[in-house]
C-alpha positions in Angstrom: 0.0 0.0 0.0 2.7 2.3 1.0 4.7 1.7 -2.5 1.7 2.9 -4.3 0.7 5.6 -2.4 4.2 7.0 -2.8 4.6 6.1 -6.8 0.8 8.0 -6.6 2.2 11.0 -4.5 5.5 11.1 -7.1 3.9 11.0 -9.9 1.1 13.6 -8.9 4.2 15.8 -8.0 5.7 15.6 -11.3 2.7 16.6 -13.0 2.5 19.8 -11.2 5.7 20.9 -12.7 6.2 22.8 -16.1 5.6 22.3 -19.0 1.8 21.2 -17.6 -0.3 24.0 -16.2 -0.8 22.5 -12.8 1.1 24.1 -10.5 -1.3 25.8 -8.5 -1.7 21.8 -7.1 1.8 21.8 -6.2 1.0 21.8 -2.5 -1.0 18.5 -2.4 1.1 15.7 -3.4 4.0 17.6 -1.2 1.7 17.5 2.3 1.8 13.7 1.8 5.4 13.6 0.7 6.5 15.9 3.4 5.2 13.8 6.7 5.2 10.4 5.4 7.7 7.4 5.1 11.6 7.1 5.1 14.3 6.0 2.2 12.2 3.8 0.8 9.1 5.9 0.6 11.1 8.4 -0.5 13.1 6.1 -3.1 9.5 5.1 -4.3 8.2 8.7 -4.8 11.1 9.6 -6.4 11.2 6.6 -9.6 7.5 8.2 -10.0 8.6 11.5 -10.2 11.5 11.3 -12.2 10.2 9.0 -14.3 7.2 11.2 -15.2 9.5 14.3 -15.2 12.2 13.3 -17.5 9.9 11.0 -20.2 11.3 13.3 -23.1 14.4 12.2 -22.5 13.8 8.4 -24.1 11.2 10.1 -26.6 13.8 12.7 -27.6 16.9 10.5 -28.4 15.2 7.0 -29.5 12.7 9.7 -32.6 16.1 10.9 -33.1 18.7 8.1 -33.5 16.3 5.9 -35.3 17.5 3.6 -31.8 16.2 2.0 -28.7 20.1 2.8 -27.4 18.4 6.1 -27.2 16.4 5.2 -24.2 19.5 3.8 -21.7 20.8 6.9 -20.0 17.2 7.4 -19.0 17.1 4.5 -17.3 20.6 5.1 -14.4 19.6 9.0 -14.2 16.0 8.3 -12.6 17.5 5.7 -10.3 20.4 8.2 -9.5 18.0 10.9 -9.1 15.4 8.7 -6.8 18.3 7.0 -4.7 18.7 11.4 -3.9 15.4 11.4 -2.9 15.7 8.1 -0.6 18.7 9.6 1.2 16.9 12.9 1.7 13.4 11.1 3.0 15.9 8.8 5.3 17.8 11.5 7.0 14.4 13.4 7.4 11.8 10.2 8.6 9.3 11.8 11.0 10.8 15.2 10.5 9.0 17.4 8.0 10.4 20.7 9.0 13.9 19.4 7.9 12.6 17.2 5.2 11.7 20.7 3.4 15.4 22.4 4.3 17.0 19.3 2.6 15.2 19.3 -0.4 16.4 22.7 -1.2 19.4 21.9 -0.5 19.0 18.8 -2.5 18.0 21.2 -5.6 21.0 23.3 -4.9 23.5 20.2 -5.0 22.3 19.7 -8.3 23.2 22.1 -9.9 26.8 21.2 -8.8 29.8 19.6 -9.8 30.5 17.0 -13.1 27.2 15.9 -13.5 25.6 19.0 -12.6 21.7 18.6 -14.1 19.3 20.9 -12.4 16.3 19.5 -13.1 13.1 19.0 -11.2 12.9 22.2 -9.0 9.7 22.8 -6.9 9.4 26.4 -7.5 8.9 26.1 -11.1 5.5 25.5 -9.9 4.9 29.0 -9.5 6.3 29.8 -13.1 3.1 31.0 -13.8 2.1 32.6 -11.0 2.5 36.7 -10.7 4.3 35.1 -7.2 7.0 34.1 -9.4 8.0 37.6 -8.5 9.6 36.3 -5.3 12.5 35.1 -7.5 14.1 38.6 -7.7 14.3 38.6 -3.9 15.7 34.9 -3.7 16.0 33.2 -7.0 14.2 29.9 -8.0 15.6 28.4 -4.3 13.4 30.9 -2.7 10.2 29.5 -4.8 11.1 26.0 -4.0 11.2 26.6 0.0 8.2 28.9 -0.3 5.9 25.9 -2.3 7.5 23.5 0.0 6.8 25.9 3.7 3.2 26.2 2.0 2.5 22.8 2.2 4.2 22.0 5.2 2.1 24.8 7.3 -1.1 22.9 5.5 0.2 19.7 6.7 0.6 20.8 10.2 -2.9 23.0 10.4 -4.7 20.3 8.9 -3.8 18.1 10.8 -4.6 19.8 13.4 -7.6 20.7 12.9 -8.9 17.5 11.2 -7.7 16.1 15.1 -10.1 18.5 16.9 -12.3 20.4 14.0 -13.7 23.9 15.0 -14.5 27.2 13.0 -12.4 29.3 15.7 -8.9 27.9 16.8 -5.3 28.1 16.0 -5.6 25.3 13.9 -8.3 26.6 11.3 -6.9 29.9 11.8 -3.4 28.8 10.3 -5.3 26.5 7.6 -6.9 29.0 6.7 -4.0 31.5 6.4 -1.9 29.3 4.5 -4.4 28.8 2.1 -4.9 32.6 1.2 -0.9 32.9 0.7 -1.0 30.3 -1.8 -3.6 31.6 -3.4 -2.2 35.3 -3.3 0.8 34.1 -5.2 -1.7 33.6 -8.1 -3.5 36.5 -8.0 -0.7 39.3 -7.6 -0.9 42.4 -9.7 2.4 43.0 -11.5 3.2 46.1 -13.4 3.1 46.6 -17.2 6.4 46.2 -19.1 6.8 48.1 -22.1 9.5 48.2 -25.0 11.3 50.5 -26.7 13.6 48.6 -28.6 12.5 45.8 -31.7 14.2 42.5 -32.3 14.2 39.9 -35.1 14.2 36.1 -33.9 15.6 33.5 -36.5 13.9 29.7 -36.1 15.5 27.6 -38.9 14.4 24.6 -38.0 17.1 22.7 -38.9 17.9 18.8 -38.0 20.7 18.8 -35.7 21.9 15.3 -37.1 21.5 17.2 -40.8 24.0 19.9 -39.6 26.4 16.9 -38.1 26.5 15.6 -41.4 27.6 19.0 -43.4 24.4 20.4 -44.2 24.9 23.8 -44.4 22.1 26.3 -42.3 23.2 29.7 -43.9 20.8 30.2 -46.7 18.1 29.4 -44.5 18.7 32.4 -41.6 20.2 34.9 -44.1 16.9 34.3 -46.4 14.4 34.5 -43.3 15.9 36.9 -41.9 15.6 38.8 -45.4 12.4 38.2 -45.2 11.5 39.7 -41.5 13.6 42.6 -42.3 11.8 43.3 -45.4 8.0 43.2 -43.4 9.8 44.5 -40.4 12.5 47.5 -41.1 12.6 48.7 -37.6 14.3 45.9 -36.2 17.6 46.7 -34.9 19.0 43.7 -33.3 18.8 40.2 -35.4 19.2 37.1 -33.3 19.8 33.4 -34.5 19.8 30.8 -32.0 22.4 28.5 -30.7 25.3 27.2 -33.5 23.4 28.7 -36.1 26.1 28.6 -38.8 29.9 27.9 -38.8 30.5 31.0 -41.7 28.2 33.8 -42.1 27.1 33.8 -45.6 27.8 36.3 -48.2 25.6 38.9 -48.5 24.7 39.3 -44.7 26.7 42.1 -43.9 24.5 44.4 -46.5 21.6 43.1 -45.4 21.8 44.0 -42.4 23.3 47.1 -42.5 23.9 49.1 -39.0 22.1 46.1 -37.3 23.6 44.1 -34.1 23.7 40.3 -34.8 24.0 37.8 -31.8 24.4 34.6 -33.4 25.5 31.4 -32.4 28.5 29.9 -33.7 30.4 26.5 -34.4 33.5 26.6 -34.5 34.1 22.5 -33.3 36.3 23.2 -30.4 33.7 25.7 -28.4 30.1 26.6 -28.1 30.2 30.2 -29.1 28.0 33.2 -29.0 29.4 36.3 -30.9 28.1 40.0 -31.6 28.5 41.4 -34.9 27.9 44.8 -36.3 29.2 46.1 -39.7 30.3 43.0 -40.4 32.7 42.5 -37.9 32.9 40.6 -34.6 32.9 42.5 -31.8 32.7 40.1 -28.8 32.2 36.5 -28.1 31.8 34.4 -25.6 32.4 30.9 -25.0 29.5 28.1 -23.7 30.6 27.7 -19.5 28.4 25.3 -18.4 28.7 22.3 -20.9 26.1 19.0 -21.0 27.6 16.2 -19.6 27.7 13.6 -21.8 26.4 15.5 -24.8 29.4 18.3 -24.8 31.8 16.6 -22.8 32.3 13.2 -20.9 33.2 13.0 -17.6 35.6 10.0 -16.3 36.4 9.5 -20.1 39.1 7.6 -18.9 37.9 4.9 -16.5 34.0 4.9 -18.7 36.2 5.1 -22.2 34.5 1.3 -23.2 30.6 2.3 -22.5 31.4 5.6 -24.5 33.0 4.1 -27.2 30.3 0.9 -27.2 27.0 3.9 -27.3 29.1 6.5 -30.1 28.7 3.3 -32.4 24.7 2.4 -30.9 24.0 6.3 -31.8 25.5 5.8 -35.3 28.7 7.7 -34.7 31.7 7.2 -36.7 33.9 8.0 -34.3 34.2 9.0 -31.1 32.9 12.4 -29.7 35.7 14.9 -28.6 34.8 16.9 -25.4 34.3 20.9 -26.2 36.5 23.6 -24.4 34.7 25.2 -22.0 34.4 29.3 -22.0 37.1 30.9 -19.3 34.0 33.3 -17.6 30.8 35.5 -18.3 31.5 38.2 -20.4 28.2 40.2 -22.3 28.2 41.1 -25.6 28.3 44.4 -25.4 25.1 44.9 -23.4 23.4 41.7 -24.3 23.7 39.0 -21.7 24.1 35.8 -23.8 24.5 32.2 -22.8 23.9 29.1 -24.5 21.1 26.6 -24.2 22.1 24.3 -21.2 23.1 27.3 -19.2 19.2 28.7 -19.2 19.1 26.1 -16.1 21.5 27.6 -13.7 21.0 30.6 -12.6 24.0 31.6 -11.4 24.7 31.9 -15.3 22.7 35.0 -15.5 23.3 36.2 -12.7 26.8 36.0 -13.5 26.3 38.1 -16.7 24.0 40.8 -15.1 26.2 41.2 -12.0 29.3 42.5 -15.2 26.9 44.4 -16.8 24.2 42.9 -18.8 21.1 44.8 -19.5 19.1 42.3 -21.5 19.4 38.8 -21.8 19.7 36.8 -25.1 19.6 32.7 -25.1 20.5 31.1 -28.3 19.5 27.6 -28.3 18.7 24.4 -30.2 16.3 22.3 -28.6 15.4 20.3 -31.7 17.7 17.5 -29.3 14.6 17.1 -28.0 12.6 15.7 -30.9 8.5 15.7 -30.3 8.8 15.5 -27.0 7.8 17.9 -24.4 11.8 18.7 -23.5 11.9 21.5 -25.6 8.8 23.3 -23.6 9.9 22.4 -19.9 13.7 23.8 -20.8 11.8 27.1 -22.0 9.4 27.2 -19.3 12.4 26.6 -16.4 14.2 29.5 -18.8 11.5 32.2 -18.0 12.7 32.5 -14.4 15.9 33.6 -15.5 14.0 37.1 -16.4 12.8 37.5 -13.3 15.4 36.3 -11.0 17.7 39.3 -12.6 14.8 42.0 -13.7 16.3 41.6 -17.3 14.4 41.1 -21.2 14.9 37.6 -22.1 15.3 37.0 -26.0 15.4 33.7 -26.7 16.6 32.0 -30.1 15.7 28.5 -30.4 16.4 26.4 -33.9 12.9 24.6 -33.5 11.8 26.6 -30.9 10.8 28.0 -28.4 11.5 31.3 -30.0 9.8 33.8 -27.5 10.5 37.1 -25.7 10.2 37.3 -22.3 9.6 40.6 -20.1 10.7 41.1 -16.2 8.0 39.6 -14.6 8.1 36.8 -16.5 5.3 37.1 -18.8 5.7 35.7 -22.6 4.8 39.0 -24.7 5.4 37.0 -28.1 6.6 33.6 -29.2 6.3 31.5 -32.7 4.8 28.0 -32.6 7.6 25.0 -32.0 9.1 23.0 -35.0 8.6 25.0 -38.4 11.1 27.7 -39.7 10.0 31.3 -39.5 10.7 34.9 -37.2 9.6 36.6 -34.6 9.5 40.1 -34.0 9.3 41.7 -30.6 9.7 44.6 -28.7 12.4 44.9 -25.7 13.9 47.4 -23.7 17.4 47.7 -21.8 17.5 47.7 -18.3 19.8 48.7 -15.6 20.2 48.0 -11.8 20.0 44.8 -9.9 17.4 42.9 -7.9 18.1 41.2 -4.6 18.6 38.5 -6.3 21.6 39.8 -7.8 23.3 41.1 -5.8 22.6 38.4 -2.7 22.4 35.3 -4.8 21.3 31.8 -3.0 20.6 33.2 0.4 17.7 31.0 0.1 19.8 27.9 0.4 21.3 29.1 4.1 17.9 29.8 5.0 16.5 26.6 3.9 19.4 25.0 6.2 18.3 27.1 9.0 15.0 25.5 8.9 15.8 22.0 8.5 18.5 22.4 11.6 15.6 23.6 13.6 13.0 20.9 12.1 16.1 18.2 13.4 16.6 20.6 16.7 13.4 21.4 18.1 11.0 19.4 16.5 9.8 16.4 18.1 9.8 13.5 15.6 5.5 13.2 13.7 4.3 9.5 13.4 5.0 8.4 10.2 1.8 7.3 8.3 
């Protein structure tokens, strides 16, 4: 009974999270997941979950490859990512004040170290909530402990109350008070964001195993981005998304004209991002956080066999070299840009706002992730990025999502997924920094706090 109410409670979790629209049930599954079981409740929950949370990830590569190879790494990442879960639900057992300071710390962990993959966070519950404002004062860490504090005050109130039920008491009192908090975080007014400034988004819509092969993308950005010059003049700044082209083509520098272009660009060795204006490059900047096993492969030495053995599954003639990572965050010119993967980590754009960045540009291809929903849930994570440093977010993806972003978080325009075409926006640059910014993960220490109180103070709850 206990094994499927936690694959229930996991899976009813995961659901909650982008790219559904359920997060205003975020709350529910956690009161259960919060006061019940141990490691292997929590080991349980977690299979659900990440199996639920992380389906694209078979759809994406076996569509791709044309192989069921494609499906493997799915399979050691959700038991890696659940065996997390059963150490944090063990430590925790009977203890839900410090079950909800570990699991932020849990999220923070993850973004950490050679296999960093933050995935999975609670407070991209809220990512459509006007609450999601909270992420200026505390980032995404700040969300996550406030979903997680919302349901653990329900927990304790309700079960309280449902114990000894009256209208007037502490009990229904804090119920009830917890309730209207969560549902304030839906129903805050945010201010209007207006731009002054108009940008061009390129989608070409090119297969990424197409481009691996030599097929050459050039012809198709310069000639839609013809095109959404020609119906849009005003534009001033021309973005294509994330290795876009490995030469600009001919032509391009008199089409454009005075125009900034951020563009991505492979040169082999590094993921690159460069500015160009009159033709010439001005800046670039180099990919920092790289994919693990997609960009480079950690423990190539002692896991050099199972490499070699899945290059050939995935039809490779050879096998993959790791890129160079980039040597720090440096804007292009006043555009924040970073690459894809990095849309994930906050700290990235952080990194770039705190040296100078007044709007923020993402170039990336998520046409990795094939049909699947991947592509969505990366964007929808993505959007936080806005509001966690009070910055325009233009984003550049090959197949999408190709979108514009404001401050708050809102989507003010976007083109439809998978299908070539432009999107023109309006932006403006922005200066200062939000709390977010200049404090970074405070959030984390306080979740810490918490949990070392929940283990202090906190006589252990029966487990149910």
């Amino acid at each position: 009974m206990q094994i499927w109410q936690a694959l229930f409670l996991g899976t009813a979790l995961a659901l909650t999270l982008p790219p559904t629209p359920l997060g205003f049930l975020a709350p529910l599954p956690l009161i259960g997941l919060l006061w019940r079981g141990g490691f292997g409740y929590g080991l349980w929950a977690g299979l659900a979950f990440w199996a639920v949370h992380l389906v694209w990830l078979p759809q994406s590569f076996v569509v791709l490859f044309h192989t069921p190879w494609g499906a493997v790494p799915y399979v050691p990442l959700v038991v890696i990512k659940a065996l997390s879960w059963g150490v944090v639900f063990g430590l925790s057992a009977g203890r839900p004040l410090l079950r909800v300071g570990l699991w932020v710390i849990l999220e923070y962990l993850t973004s950490l170290g050679e296999i960093a993959f933050p995935w999975g966070f609670l407070g991209y519950a809220l990512v459509e909530a006007p609450g999601r404002i909270l992420a200026r004062v505390g980032g995404v860490y700040l969300l996550s402990l406030v979903v997680l504090l919302i349901a653990y005050f329900l927990g304790r109130f309700g079960r309280a109350w449902w114990a000894s039920p009256a209208v007037f008491s502490p009990a229904s009192t804090g119920l009830l008070l917890s309730l209207l908090a969560w549902v304030g975080l839906w129903f805050l007014p945010l201010p209007a964001a207006r731009g002054d400034q108009t940008a061009l988004l390129v989608q070409g819509n090119i297969n990424p195993l197409q481009k691996l092969e030599g097929v050459s993308a050039e012809n198709t950005y310069l000639e839609l981005t013809r095109q959404g010059l020609a119906a849009h003049p005003e534009a001033r700044v021309v973005l294509w998304p994330e290795t876009a082209v490995a030469q600009f083509p001919p032509g391009l520098s008199a089409l454009l004209g005075p125009r900034e272009l951020i563009s991505g660009l492979e040169t082999g060795l590094t993921n690159r991002a460069v500015r160009v204006v009159n033709g010439q490059i001005q800046e670039t900047y180099d990919k920092n956080r790289l994919v693990p096993f997609g960009e480079r492969f950690p423990w190539r030495q002692e896991l050099g066999p199972a490499y070699h053995f899945f290059f050939r599954a995935f039809g490779f003639d050879g096998d993959l070299a790791d890129r160079v990572e980039g040597s720090g965050y440096t804007p292009l010119g006043r555009y924040g840009a970073y690459i894809c993967y990095e849309s994930v980590f906050p700290s990235v754009s952080r990194n770039l706002v705190q040296r100078g960045a007044q709007v923020l540009e993402l170039g990336s291809n998520d046409a990795w992730y094939g049909p699947s929903f991947g592509g969505m849930q990366h964007f929808q994570m993505g959007r936080l990025r806005a509001v966690e440093t009070g910055r325009w977010l233009l984003r550049a993806g090959n197949d999408g999502v190709t979108a514009i972003v404001d401050p708050y978080g809102r989507v003010t325009a976007q083109i439809p997924q998978h299908q070539a075409g432009f999107l023109v926006g309006t932006f403006a640059s922005l200066q200062g920094q939000t709390l977010y910014v200049r404090l970074g993960d405070w959030a984390v220490g306080l979740a810490g706090i918490l949990g070392l109180f929940g283990l202090l103070s906190q006589r252990k709850s029966r487990i149910v």
